[in-house]
N, C-alpha and C positions, 0 to 999 in steps of 0.2 A: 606175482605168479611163481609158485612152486613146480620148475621141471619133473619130469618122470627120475631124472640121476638125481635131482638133489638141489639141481641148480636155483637159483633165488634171482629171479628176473623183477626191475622194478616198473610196472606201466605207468604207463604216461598218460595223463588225461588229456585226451582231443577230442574237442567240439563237434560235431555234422556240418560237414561241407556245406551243402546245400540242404534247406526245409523238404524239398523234392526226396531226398535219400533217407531224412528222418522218416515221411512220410509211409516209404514202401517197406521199411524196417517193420515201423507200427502194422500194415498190412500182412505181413509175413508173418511175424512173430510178435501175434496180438499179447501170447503170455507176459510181453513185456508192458503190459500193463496187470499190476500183482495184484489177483482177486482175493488174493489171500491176505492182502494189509485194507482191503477196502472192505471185509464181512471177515475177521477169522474164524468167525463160529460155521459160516457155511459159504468157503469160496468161490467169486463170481466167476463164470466160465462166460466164454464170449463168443458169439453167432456173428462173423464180419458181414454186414449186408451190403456193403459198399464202398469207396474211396470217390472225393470230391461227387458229394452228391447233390444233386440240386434240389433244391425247392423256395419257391416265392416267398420272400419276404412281405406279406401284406399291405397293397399299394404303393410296393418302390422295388420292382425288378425281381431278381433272383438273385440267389447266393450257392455258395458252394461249400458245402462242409468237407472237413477232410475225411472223419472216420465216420460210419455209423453203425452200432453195435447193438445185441439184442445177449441180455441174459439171461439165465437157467430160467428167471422168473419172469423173465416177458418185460425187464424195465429196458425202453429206448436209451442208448447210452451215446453220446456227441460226443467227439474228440475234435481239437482241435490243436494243430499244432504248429508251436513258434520255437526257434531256434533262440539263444541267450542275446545272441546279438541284435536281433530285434528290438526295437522302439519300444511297439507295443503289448511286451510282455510286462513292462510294470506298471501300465494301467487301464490301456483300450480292451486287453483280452477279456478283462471282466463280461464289461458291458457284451461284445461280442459275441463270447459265448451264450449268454444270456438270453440277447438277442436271438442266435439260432432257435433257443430252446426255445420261445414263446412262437415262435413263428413255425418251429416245425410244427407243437402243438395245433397251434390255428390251419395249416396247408396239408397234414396229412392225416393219415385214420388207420386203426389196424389191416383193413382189407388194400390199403396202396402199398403196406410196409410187407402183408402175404404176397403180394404180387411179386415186389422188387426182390424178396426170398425164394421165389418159384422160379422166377427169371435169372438167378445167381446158380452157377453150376457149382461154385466155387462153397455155399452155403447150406449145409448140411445140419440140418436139428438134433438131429439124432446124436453130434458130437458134444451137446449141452445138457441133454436131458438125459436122467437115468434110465433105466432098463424099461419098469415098470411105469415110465411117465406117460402123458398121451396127448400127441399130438393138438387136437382138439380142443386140449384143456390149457395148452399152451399160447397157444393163439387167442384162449378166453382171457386167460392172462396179461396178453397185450393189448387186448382192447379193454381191458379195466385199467391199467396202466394211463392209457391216454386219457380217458373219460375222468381221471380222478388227477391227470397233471403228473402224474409219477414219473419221472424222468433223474436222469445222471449227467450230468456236465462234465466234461474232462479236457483241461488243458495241459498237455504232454509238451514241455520243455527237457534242453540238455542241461536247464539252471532253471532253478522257482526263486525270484527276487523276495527279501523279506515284505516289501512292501504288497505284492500281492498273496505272499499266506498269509499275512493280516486282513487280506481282502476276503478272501476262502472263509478262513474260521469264522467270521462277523455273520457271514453268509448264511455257514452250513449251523451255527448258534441259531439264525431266527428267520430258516424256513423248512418246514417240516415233509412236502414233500418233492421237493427235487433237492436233490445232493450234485452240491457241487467241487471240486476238487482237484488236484493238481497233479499231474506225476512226473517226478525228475529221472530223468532217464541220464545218468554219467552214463561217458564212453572212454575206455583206455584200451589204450593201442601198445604193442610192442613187438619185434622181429616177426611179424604178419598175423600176431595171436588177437583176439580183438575182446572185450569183455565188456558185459555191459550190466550196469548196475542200478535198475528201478527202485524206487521209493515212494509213496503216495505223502502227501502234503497238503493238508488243513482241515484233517480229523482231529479237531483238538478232543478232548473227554467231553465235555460236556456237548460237543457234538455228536462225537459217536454213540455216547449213552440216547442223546434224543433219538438217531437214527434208528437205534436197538428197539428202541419202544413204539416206534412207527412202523417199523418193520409187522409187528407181531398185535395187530387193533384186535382187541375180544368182538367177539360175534353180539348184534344185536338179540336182545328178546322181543317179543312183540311188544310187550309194554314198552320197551323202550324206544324202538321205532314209532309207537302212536306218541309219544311224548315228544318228540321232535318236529314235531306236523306242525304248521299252524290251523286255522280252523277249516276250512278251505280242506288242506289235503286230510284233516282228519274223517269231515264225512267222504271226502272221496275213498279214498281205502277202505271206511268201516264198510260201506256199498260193494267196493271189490273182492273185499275179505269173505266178506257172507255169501257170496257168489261162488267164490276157488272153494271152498267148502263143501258148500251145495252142489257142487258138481263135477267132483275129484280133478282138481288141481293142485299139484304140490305146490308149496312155498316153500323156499331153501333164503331163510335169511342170513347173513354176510354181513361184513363192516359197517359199509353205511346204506346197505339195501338190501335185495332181495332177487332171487334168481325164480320164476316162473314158467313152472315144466308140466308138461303133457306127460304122465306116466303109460308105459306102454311095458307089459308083463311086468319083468323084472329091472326094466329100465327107466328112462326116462329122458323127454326133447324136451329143452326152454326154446318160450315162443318171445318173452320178451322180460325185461327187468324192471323193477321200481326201486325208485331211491326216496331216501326219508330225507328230513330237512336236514342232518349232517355231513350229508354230500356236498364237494363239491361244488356243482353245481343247484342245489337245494332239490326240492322234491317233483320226480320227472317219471314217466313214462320211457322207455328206452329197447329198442327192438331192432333186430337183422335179420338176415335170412341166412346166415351163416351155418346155424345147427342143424335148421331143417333142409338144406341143400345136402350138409355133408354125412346126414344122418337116419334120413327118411328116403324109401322110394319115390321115386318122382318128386323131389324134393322141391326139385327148382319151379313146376309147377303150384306146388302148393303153396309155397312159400313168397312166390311171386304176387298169388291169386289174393292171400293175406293180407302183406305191405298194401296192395293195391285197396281194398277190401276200406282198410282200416283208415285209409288218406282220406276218402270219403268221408270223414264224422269229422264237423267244427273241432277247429284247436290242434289236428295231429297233422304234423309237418314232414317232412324227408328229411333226413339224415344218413348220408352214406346209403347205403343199400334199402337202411327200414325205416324206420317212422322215430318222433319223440312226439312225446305231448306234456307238454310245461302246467304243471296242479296248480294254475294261480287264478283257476276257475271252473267249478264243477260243469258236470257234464249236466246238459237238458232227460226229461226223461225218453223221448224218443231217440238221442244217439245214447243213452246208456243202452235200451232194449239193443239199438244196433250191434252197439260194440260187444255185449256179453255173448249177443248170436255170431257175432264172426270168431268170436275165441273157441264157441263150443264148437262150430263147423270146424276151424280149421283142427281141435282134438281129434273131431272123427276122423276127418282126411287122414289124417298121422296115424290111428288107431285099424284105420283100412287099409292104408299100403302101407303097413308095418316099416321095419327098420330095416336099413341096408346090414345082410350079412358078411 
């Protein structure tokens, strides 16, 4: 450290006392984890939605994460954090964090991660997102996030052993959508001055390049969407297709699917989504009541009246707030007739009590 006179002061590197104090560092002064070495084409900014958060580990208790973070782009981001002296930073944290990430995936869902955000005073969107961004569209973004596995892993040590950025790099080489990575956080201390010096660890190149190109997936054309079907969900959508057509529904196809909206004047409500066979998940049915709540007059009614509506026809199950229905069997001809009459009703309802201004 260079004084304001001149003076040439030399720091001293010292470790964190307690993982408790690394802990509230990380909560305070989340920039200590650098968005700018983990994207520098467009740096990640961080929404803290909690410290030791709980959630169920699937059939064996709960667990308690240390950090949980939401970026500009809606990816759930895990922190998890171990001190040098710790055991388990040269091989259990792997698995552990790992471990979080599958489990959060399976125990939570965009509308628990809106909640624990609405219930956080401390949590503010608006400090991540630009001017012109929209709330709405952000939250659409977290729940594609989950739905497609898209997650961040971060183990924030005061040291990263070589043995686990060996572990990182293998990692973040051969899986394409969760990034996972390390951040070493020095600390130097001197005459009460204190300095501290992040770094991110096990973005090797050939990782960051795959990241780069998963980042940025070209948008399907319909041909190519029909070409990932198998037989099964081909005639089902050729049926759906000719229907949204015939009866003004937008289609807004996307990466590995499609966004399905109610146009209303210059607008437009999705009622529910389809995904083709390069999803995730393969080719589904997929709905909430999330836009027509926050979008439509008496939203919560109609939207209700919907979900409800549509649980009724073989094959379509609950999920979270709305329904899924799995294409690994077409519809009869009487719940098709159902199903296209509850899509048109619920356009008119929308197109009757217009949009909230």
């Amino acid at each position: 450290m260079i004084k304001e006179n001149g003076e040439f002061v030399e720091m001293e590197e010292k470790g964190h006392a307690r993982e408790f104090d690394f802990q509230k560092l990380i909560e305070k002064y989340p920039d200590l984890i650098p968005g700018d070495q983990i994207n520098g084409a467009n740096p990640r900014k961080w929404l803290h939605i909690g410290s030791e958060v709980n959630f169920p580990i699937v059939g064996s208790g709960n667990i308690a994460l240390d950090h949980l973070f939401l970026d500009q782009d809606g990816i759930p981001t895990l922190v998890e954090i171990k001190r040098a002296e710790d055991p388990r930073i040269k091989r259990e944290v792997t698995s552990q964090i790992i471990e979080y990430g599958a489990n959060l995936i399976l125990s939570m869902d965009m509308p628990i991660l809106k909640e624990k955000v609405e219930n956080n005073k401390d949590a503010d969107i608006n400090t991540i997102l630009n001017e012109d961004d929209d709330i709405d569209e952000f939250w659409q973004k977290v729940d594609k996030n989950f739905k497609s596995e898209n997650i961040r892993l971060l183990v924030v040590a005061d040291e990263i052993p070589q043995r686990l950025q060996n572990s990182l790099e293998f990692l973040n080489r051969n899986m394409e959508n969760v990034e996972i990575l390390a951040v070493e956080v020095k600390q130097y201390a001197k005459e009460g001055e204190t300095t501290l010096v992040p770094r991110v660890i096990g973005q090797s190149i050939e990782a960051q390049t795959k990241k780069a190109r998963s980042y940025v997936k070209p948008k399907l054309t319909k041909d190519i969407f029909f070409e990932s079907l198998d037989e099964i969900g081909n005639k089902f959508y050729q049926e759906f297709f000719e229907f949204s057509e015939q009866n003004n529904f937008k289609i807004n196809l996307g990466t590995t699917g499609f966004a399905y909206r109610v146009p209303v004047n210059d607008k437009d409500v999705k009622i529910l989504e389809g995904y083709s066979g390069i999803a995730a998940h393969g080719q589904y049915l997929e709905s909430s009541k999330l836009e027509i709540k926050s979008k439509v007059n008496n939203g919560d009614e109609i939207a209700g009246n919907y979900v409800n509506d549509i649980l009724k026809i073989d094959g379509f199950e609950v999920v979270g707030d709305g329904f899924k229905f799995t294409i690994d069997k077409n519809l009869d001809k009487e719940n098709w007739k159902l199903f296209k009459k509850i899509l048109s009703n619920v356009a008119d309802q929308i197109r009757t009590n217009g949009l909230i201004k």
